[in-house]
N, C-alpha and C positions, 0 to 999 in steps of 0.2 A: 966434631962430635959434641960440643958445647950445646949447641944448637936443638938436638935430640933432647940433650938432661934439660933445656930451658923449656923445651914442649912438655915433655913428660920425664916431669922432676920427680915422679916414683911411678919406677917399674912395674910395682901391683898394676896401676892402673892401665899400661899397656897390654899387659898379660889379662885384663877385667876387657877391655875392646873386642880383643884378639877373639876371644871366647864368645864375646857377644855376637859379632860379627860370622863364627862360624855356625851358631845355632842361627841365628836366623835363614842362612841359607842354605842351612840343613830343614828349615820350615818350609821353604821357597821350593827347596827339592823336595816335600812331600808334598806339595800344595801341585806342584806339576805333576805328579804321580796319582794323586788322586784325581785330577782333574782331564786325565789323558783315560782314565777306567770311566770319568762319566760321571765321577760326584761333582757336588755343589763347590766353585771356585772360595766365593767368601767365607763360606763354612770349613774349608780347609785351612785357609790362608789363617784366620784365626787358630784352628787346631797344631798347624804347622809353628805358627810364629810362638805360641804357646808352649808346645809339646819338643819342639827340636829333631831332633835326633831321635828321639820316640817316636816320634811323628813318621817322619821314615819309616819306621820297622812297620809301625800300625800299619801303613798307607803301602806298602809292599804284599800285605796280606789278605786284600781289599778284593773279594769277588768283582769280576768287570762287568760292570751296568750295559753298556755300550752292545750286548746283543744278547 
């Protein structure tokens, strides 16, 4: 367990990762969502990596372009 406290010798900062890493692929998963209805990939990917988890909720609400 030494080893863990010498990488990350405060906890904040794992718990700051943790967090980062799950909004991004909370952006990742609206950027597929949007992107499966028929919007703009880049346009999302930015609103996604931006927005998080809001980004989801937006992109769940999203009239489908696609017909």
């Amino acid at each position: 367990m030494d080893w863990i406290q010498a990488a990350w010798p405060n906890p904040l900062l794992s718990i700051l990762i943790a967090a980062a890493i799950v909004h991004c692929v909370a952006g990742l998963w609206a950027t597929a969502i949007a992107t499966r209805k028929g919007y703009a990939y880049l346009q999302w990917l930015v609103i996604g990596l931006i927005g998080g988890s809001f980004a989801v909720l937006l992109s769940r609400r999203l009239s489908d372009r696609n017909s």
